[in-house]
C-alpha positions as CSV (number, residue, x, y, z in Angstrom):
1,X,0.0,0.0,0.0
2,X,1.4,3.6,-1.0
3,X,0.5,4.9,2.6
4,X,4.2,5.9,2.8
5,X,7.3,6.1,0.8
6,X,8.6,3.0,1.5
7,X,8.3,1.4,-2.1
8,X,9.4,5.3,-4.1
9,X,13.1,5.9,-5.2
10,X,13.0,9.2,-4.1
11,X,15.9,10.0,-6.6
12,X,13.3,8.8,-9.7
13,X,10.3,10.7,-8.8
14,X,9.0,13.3,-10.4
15,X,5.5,15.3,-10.2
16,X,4.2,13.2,-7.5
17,X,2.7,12.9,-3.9
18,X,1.0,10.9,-1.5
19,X,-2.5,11.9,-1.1
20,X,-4.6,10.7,2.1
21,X,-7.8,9.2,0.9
22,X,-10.8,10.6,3.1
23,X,-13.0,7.9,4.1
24,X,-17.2,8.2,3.0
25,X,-19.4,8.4,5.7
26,X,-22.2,6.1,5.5
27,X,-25.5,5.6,7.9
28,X,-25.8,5.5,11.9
29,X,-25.6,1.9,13.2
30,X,-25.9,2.4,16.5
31,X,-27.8,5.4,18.7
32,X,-26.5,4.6,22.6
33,X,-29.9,5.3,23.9
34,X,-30.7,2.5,26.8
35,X,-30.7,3.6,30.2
36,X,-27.4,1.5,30.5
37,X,-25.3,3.1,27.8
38,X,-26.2,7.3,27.6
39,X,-24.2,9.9,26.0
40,X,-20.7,8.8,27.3
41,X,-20.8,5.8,25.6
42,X,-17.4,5.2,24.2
43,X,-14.4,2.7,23.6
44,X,-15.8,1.0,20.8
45,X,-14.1,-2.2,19.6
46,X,-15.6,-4.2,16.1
47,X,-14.5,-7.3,14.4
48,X,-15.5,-9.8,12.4
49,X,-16.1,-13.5,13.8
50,X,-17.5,-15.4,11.0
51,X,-20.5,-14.6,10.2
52,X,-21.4,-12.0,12.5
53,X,-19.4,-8.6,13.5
54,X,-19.1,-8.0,17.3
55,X,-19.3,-4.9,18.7
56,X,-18.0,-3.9,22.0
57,X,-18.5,-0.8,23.8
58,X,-18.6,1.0,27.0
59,X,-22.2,2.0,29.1
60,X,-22.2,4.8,31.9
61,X,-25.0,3.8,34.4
62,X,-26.6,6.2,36.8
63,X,-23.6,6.4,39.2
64,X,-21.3,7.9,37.7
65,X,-18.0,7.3,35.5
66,X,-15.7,6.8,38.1
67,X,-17.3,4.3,40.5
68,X,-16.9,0.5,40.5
69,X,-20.2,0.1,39.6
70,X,-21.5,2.7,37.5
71,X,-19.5,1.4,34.1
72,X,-20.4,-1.5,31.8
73,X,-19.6,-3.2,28.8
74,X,-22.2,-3.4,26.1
75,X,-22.7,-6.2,23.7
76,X,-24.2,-5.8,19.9
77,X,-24.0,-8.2,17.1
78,X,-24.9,-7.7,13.1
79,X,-25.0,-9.9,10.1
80,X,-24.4,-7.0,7.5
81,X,-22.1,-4.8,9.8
82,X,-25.1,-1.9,9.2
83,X,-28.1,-3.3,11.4
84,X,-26.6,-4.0,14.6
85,X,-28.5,-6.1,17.4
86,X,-28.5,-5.9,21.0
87,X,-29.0,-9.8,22.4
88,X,-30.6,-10.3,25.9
89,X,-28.2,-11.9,27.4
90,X,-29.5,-12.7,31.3
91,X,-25.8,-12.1,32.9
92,X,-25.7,-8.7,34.6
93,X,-28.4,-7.2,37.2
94,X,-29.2,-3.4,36.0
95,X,-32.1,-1.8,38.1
96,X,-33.5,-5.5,39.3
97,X,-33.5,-6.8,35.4
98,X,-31.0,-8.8,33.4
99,X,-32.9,-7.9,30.5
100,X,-29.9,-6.4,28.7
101,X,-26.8,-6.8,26.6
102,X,-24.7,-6.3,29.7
103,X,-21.4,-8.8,29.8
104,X,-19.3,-7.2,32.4
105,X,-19.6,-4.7,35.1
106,X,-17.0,-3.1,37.0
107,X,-14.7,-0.4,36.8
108,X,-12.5,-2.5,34.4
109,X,-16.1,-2.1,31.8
110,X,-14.6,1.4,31.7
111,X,-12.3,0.3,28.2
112,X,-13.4,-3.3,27.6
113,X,-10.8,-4.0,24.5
114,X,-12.1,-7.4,23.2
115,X,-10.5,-9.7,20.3
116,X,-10.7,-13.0,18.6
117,X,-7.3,-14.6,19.3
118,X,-5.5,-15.8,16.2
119,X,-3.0,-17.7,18.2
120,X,-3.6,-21.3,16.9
121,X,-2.0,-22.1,20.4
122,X,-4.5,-20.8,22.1
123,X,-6.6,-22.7,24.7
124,X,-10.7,-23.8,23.7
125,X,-12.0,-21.5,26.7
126,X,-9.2,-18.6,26.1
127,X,-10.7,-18.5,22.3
128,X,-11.3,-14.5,23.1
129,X,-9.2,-12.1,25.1
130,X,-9.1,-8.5,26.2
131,X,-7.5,-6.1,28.5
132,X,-9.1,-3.4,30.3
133,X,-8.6,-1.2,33.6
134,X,-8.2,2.3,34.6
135,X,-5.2,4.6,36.2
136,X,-2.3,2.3,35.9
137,X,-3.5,-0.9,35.9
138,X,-4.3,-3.4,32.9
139,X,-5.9,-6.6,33.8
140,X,-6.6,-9.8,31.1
141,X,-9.6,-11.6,30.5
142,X,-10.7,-14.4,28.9
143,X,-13.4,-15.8,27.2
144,X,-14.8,-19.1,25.4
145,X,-17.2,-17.5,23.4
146,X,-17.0,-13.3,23.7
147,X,-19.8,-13.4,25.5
148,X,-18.5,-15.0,29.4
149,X,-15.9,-13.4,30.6
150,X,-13.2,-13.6,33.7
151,X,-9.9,-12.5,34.6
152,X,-6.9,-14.4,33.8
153,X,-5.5,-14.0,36.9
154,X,-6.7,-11.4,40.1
155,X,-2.9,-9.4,39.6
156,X,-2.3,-6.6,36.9
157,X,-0.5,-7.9,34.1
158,X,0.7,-3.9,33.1
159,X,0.7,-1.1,35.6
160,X,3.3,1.4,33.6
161,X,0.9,3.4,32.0
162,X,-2.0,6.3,32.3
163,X,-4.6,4.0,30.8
164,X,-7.6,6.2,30.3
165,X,-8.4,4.9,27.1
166,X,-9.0,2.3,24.9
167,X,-6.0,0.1,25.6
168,X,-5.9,-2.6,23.0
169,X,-4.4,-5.8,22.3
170,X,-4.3,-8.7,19.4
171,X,-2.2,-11.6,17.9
172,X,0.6,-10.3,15.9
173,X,0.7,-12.7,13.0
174,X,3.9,-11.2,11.9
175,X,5.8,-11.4,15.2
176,X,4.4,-14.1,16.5
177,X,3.6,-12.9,19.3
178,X,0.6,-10.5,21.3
179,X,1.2,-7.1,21.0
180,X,-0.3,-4.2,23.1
181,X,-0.9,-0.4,22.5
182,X,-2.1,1.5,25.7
183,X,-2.1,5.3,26.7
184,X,0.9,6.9,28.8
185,X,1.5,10.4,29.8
186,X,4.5,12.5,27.7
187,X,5.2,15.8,29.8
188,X,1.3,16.6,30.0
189,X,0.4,14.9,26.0
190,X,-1.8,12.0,25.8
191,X,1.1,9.7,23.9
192,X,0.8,6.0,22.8
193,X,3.5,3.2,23.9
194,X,3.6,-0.5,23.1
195,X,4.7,-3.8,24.2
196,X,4.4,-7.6,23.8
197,X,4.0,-10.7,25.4
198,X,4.4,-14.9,24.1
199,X,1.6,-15.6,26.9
200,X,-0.5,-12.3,27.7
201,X,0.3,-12.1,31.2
202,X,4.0,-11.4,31.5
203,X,4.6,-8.1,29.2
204,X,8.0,-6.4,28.1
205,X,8.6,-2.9,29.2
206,X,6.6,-0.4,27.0
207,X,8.7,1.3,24.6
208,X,7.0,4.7,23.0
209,X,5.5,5.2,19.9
210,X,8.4,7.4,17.8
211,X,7.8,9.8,15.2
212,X,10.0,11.9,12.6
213,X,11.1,15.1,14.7
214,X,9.4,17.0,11.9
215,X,5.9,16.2,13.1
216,X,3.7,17.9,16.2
217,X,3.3,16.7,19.6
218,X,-0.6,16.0,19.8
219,X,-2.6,14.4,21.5
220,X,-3.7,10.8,20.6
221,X,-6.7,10.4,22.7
222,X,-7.4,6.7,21.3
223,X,-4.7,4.5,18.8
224,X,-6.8,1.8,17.1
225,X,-3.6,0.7,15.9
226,X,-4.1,-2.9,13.7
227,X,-1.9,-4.7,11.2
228,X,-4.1,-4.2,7.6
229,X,-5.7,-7.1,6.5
230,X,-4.4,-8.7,3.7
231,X,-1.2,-6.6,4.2
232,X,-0.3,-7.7,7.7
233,X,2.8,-6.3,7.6
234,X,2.2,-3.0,7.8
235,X,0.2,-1.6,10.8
236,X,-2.4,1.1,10.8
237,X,-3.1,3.7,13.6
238,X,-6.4,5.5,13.7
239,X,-5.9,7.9,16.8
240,X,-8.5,10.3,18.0
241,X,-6.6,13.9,18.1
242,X,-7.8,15.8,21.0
243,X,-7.1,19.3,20.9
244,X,-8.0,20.4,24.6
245,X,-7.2,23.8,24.5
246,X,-10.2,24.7,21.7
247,X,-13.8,25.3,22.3
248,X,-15.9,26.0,19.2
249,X,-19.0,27.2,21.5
250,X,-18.6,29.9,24.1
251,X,-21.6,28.4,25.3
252,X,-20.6,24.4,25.8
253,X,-19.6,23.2,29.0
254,X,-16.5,21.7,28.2
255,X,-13.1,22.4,26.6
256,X,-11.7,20.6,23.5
257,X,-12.5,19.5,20.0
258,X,-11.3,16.0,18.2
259,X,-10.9,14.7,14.6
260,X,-9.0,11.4,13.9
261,X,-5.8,10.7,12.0
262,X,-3.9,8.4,10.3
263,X,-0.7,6.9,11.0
264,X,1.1,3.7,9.4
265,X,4.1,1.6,10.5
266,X,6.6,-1.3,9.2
267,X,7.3,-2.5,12.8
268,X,4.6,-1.1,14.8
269,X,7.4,1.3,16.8
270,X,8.7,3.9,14.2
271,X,5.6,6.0,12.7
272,X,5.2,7.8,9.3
273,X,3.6,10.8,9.7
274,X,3.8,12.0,5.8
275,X,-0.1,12.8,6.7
276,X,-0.5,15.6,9.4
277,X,-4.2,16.4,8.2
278,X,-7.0,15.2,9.3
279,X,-8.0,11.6,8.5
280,X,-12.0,12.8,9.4
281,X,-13.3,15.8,10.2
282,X,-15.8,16.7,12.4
283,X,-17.3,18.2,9.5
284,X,-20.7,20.5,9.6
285,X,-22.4,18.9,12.2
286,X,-22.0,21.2,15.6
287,X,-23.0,18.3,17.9
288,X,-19.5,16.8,16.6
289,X,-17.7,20.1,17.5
290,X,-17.6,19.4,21.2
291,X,-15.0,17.7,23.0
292,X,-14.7,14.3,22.6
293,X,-16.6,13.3,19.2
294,X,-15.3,12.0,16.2
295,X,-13.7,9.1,17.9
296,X,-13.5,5.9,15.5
297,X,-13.5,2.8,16.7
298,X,-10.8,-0.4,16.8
299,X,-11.0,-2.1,14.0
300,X,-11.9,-2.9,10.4
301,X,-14.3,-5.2,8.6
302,X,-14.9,-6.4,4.8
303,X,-18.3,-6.4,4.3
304,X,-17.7,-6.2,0.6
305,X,-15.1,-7.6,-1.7
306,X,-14.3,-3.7,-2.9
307,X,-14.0,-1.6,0.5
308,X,-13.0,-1.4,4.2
309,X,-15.8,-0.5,6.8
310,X,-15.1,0.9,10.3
311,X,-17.2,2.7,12.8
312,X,-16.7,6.3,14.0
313,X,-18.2,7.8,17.4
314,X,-20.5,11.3,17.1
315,X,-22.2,13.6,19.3
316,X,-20.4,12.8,22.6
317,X,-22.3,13.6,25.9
318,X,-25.7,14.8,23.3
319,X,-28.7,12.9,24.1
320,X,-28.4,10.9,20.3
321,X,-24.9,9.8,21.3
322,X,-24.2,7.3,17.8
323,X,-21.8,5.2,16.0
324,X,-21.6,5.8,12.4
325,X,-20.3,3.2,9.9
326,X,-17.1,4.9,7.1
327,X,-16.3,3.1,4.1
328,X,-12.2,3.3,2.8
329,X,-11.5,1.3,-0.5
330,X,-10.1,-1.5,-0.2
331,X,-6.2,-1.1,0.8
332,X,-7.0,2.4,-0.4
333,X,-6.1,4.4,2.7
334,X,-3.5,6.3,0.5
335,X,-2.2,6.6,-3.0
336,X,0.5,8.1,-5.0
337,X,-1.6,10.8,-7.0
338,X,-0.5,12.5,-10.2
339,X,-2.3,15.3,-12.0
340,X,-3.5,16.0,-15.6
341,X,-0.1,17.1,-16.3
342,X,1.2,13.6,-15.4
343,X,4.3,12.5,-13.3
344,X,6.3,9.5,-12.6
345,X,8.4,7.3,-10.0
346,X,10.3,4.4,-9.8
347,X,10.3,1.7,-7.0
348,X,13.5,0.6,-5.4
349,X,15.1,-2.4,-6.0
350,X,13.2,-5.3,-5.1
351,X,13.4,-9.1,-5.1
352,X,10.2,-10.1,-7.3
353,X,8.0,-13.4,-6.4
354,X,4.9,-13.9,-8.4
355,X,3.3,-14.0,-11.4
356,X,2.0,-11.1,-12.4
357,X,2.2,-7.6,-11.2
358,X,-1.6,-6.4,-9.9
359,X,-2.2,-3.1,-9.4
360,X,-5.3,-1.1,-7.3
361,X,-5.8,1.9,-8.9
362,X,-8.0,4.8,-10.9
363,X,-7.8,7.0,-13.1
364,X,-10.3,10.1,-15.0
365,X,-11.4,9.5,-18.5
366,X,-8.4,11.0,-19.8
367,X,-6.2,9.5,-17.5
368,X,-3.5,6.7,-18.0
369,X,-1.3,4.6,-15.8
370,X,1.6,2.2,-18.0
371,X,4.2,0.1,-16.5
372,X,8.0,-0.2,-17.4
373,X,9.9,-3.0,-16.0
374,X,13.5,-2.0,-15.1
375,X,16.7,-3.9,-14.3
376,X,18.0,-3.3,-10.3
377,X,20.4,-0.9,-12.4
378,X,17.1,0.9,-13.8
379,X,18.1,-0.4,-17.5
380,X,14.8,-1.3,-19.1
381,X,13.9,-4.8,-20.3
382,X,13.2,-5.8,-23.5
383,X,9.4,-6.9,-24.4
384,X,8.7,-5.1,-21.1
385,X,9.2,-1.0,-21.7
386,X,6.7,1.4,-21.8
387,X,6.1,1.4,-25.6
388,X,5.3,-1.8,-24.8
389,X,2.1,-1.3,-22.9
390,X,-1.4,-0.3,-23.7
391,X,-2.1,2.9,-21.2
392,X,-4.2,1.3,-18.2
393,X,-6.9,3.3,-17.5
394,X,-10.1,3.0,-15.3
395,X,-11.1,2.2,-12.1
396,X,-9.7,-1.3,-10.6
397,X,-8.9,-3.1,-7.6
398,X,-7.1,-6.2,-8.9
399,X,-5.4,-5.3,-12.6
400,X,-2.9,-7.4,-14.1
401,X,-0.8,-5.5,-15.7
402,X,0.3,-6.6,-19.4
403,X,2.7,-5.8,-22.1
404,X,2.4,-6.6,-26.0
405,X,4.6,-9.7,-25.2
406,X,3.0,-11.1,-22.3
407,X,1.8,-10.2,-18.6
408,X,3.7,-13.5,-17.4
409,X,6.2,-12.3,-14.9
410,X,7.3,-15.8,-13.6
411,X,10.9,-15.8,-15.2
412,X,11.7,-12.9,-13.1
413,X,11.4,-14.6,-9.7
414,X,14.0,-14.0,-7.3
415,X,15.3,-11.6,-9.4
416,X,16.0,-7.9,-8.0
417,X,13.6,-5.4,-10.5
418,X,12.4,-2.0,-10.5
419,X,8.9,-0.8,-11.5
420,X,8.6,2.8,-13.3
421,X,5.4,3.8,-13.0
422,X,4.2,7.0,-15.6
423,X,0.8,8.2,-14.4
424,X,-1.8,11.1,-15.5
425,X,-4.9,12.3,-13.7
426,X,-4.3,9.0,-11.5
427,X,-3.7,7.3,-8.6
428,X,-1.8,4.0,-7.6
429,X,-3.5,3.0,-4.1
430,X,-1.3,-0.4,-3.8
431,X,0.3,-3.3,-5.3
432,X,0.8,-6.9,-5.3
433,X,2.5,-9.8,-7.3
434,X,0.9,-12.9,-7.9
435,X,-1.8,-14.8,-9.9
436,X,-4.8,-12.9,-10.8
């Protein structure tokens, strides 16, 4: 995926950039209004578990949101990812009823992080996991089915850390191991750290999240940091960016406005910020112009074969408190973007495996994307030059890519190659080799 220059020889690039993609907001799945949930409802968590998507979230009870008692977590379910469900589920006691959709309550319910565990060594009744506390205390739990829950053990298995927030954790396929982002304090700025475990009780020391010196100190409220699926290797950070010290209405009761950014990562440490914009904004709504809106939610679903869904938080503490379903094309978070005057780039020298080279991309009417095979040297090769390709033009997630000879790459294999890319009124979201 071209969410950073990772791929671009920036000595062969010329009248190009990397454009953020801004996600399309779709229609409310969700409006927190049971007397169990209210307007500081928050913390969401959604994933797919065959054929239903699990939602997760936090309640606020009449008690308040800092006593043992007065927190939950929330349980809703969907088919389609758009019509969400809340199941009875006869576990937890609210006002002398367990009519509800309660599955924990406590102060831990106050950033209930669930996930299915990918860890084929993982036990039948440890099937799901999460961690969740307040202050500086993280504690695990367990599950057989998402749905029952208890601790892994009565001791904190993380105290370093200021974990108001949604602290998350999931099965790094890439590592092998489980990996955990949480909220710590950096000289007064909400900041995010990591760390990892081979067991999910005994963690590493956090190390923090580092960025270029170039970019900002902000504030990253929430992280809803995941490795992309179908491009584990590269992990994606969807932080909610408070800004504390802005109020958009003299007459609100609280300081701060929020959007949410994007952020990517090779090793889930050292973070690309070539995108300092917003990833969302809070747009012309005013009820998501107050403090802590605009907060998306962990995770991302495929609901169809063409796009990403997630879920994004609006109207915080407002009576319609909601979660709204965004839509992102697939592996289309970025692109390299090149106008109607056209540009170029070449990748660096890479080790090619596969078949064919597959491109997601689009283009205008006008517009043209063609493909030049190069030596590691950058020489062209014969049959494979840009004379000898057709402009590709239209709007594709999965195009082979072909020349007048043949789009068979297959003698190139293990080969070191370089791909110049010539594009106009176009843009080249991602990549892959392979069959078709």
């Amino acid at each position: 995926m071209f969410v950073d220059n990772w791929l671009i020889d920036g000595n062969r690039s010329r009248d190009v950039s990397l454009q953020l993609q801004t996600p399309v907001k779709r229609e409310i799945v969700l409006v927190t209004d049971k007397p169990w949930e209210g307007p500081d409802s928050a913390y969401f968590t959604a994933f797919q578990d065959g054929p239903l998507v699990r939602l997760y979230y936090r309640g606020i009870v009449p008690g308040g949101d800092d006593t043992s008692t007065g927190q939950v977590t929330c349980y809703a379910e969907s088919k389609d990812g758009i019509h969400f469900t809340r199941p009875t589920l006869g576990l937890v006691d609210f006002q002398g009823s367990k009519e509800n959709n309660i599955i924990y309550r406590g102060v831990e319910a106050h950033n209930f992080a669930p996930f299915r565990d990918a860890n084929p060594a993982a036990k039948p009744e440890e099937q799901y996991k999460a961690l969740a506390g307040i202050l500086s205390k993280l504690y695990a739990f367990v599950s057989p089915d998402g749905i029952h829950w208890q601790k892994l053990q009565t001791e904190p298995v993380m105290t370093k850390g200021d974990f108001d927030s949604l602290n998350l954790s999931f099965w790094d396929e890439r590592t092998q191991n489980y990996r955990c982002f949480s909220r710590y304090g950096d000289a007064g700025v909400r900041a995010v750290q990591s760390c990892t475990s081979m067991d999910f009780i005994h963690w590493i020391n956090p190390t923090p999240n580092r960025y270029p010196k170039s970019a900002p100190k902000e504030h990253f409220y929430t992280n809803g940091t995941r490795p992309c699926p179908g491009a584990p290797h590269i992990y994606l950070s969807f932080p909610k960016r408070f800004v504390p010290e802005r109020k958009k209405f003299a007459d609100y009761k609280e300081m701060g406005v929020s959007d949410a950014v994007f952020l990517s990562s090779r090793d889930g440490v050292n973070w690309d910020r070539t995108f300092l914009e917003a990833w969302v904004r809070p747009g012309h709504d005013d009820r998501n112009w107050t403090q802590r809106s605009n907060m998306p939610a962990w995770g991302i679903v495929q609901l169809d074969p063409s796009e990403f869904s997630m879920y994004i938080t609006e109207h915080y503490e407002w009576p319609d408190h909601r979660l709204r379903r965004i839509t992102v094309r697939r592996h289309g978070f970025a692109s390299v973007h090149a106008g109607a005057a056209g540009g170029e780039f070449t990748t660096r020298s890479v080790t090619f495996s596969g078949r064919n080279l597959i491109l997601n991309y689009a283009t205008s009417a006008a517009g043209a994307i063609q493909v030049e095979v190069q030596d590691e040297q950058g020489k062209p090769i014969e049959g494979r030059r840009l004379a000898d390709m057709l402009p590709l033009f239209g709007d594709e997630l999965d195009a082979v890519v072909s020349w007048k000879s043949s789009g068979d790459l297959s003698s190139f294999i293990g080969k070191p190659l370089r791909f110049r890319f010539v594009l106009k009124d176009a843009d080249l979201f991602a990549l892959r080799t392979g069959a078709p």
